[in-house]
C-alpha positions as a printed NumPy array, in Angstrom:
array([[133.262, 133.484,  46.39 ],
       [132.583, 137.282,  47.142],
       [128.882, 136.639,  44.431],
       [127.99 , 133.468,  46.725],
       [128.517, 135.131,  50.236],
       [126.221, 138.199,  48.552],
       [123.776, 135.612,  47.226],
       [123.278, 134.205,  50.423],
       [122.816, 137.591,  51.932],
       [120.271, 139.005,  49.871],
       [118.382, 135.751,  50.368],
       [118.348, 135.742,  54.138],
       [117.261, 139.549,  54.295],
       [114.887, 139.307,  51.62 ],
       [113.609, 135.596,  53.84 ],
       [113.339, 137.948,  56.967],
       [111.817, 141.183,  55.231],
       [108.944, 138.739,  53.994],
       [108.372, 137.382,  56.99 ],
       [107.834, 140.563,  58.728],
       [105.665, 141.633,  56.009],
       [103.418, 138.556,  56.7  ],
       [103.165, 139.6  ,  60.151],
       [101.796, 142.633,  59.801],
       [ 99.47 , 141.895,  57.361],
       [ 95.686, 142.597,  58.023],
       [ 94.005, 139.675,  56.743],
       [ 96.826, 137.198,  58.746],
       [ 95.57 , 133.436,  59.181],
       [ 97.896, 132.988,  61.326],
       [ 97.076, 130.227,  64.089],
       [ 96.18 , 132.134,  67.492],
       [ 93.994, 130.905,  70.374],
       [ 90.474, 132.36 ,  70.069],
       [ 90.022, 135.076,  72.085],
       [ 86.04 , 137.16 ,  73.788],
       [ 83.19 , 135.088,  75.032],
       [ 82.039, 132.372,  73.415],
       [ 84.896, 131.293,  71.418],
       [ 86.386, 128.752,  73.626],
       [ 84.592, 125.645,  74.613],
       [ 84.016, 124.799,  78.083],
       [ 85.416, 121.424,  79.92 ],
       [ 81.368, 120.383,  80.024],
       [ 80.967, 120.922,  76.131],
       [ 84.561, 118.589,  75.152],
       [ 83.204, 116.22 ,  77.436],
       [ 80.07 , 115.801,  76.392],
       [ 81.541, 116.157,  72.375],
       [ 84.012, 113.369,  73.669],
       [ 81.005, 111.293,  74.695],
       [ 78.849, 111.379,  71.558],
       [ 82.282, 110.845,  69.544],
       [ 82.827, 107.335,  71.577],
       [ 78.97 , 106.316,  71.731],
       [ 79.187, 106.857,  67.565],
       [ 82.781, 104.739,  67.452],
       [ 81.261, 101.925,  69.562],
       [ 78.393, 102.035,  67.692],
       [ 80.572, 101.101,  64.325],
       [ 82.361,  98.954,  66.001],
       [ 79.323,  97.057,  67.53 ],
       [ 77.927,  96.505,  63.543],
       [ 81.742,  95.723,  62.485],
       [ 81.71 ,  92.84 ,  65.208],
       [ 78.318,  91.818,  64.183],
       [ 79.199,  91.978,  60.492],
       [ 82.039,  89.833,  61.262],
       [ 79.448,  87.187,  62.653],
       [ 76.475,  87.072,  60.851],
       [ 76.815,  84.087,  58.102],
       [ 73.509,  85.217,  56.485],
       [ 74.351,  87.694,  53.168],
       [ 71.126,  88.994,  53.346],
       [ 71.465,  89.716,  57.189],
       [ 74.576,  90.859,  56.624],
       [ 73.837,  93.338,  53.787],
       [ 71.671,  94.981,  56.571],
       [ 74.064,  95.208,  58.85 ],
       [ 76.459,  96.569,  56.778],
       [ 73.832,  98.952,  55.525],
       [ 73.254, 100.413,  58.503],
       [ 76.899, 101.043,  59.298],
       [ 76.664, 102.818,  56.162],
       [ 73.73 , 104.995,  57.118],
       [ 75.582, 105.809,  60.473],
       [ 79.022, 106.858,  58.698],
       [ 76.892, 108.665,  56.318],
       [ 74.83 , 110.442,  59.189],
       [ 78.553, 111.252,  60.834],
       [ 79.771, 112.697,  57.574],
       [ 77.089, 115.036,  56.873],
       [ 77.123, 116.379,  60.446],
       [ 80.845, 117.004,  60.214],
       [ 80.273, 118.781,  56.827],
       [ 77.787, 120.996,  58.162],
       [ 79.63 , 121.926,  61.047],
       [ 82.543, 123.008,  59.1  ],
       [ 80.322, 124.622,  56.762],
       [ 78.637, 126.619,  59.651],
       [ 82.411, 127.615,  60.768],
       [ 83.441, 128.684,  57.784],
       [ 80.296, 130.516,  56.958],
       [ 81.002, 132.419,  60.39 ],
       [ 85.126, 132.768,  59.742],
       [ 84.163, 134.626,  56.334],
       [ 81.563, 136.767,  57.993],
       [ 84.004, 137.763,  60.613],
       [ 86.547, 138.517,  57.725],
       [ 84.173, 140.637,  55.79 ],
       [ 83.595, 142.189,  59.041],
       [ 86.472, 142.951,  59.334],
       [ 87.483, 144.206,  55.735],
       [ 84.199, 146.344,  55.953],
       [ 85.982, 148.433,  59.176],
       [ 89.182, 148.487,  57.497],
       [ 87.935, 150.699,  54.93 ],
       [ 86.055, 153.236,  56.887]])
């Protein structure tokens, strides 16, 4: 009994001495609100994302509806086509996006590493 009760000791204070470790850790990823200018978006910018987000879903949901319809294969391989094209479009825009983000997070890191060692 006296091994189990030490067991679970050494595993809570070993759980809590690696958590504080991780907290004070340079290179954290921990999630925190963006902070300086220019890293929050304003109300006008998610509104106007917001708006270009529901134009594109009613947009694929127009050609679904019309996809539904159309009897004609041919006319209907178009259709479906271009709801391809747009999804496509979507996709790559997304990708780049991220890719842009990313490519500015691991600037900011090397940045960062670069003043840590001076």
């Amino acid at each position: 009994m006296n091994k189990i009760v030490r067991s679970i000791a050494i595993l809570v204070l070993s759980a809590a001495s690696l958590s504080a470790f991780a907290k004070d850790k340079p290179m954290n990823m921990q999630h925190e609100k963006p902070q300086g200018k220019g890293m929050e978006m304003s109300e006008q910018m998610l509104d106007k994302m917001a708006k270009k987000k529901q134009q594109y879903i009613l947009k694929i949901d127009e050609l679904s509806d019309r996809i539904q319809d159309e009897k004609d294969a041919k006319k209907k391989q178009a259709l479906m086509d271009e709801q391809l094209q747009l999804i496509k479009g979507h996709m790559k825009k997304k990708r780049d996006m991220k890719k842009k983000m990313m490519n500015k997070h691991h600037q900011k890191m090397m940045n960062k590493k670069d003043d840590m060692k001076m």
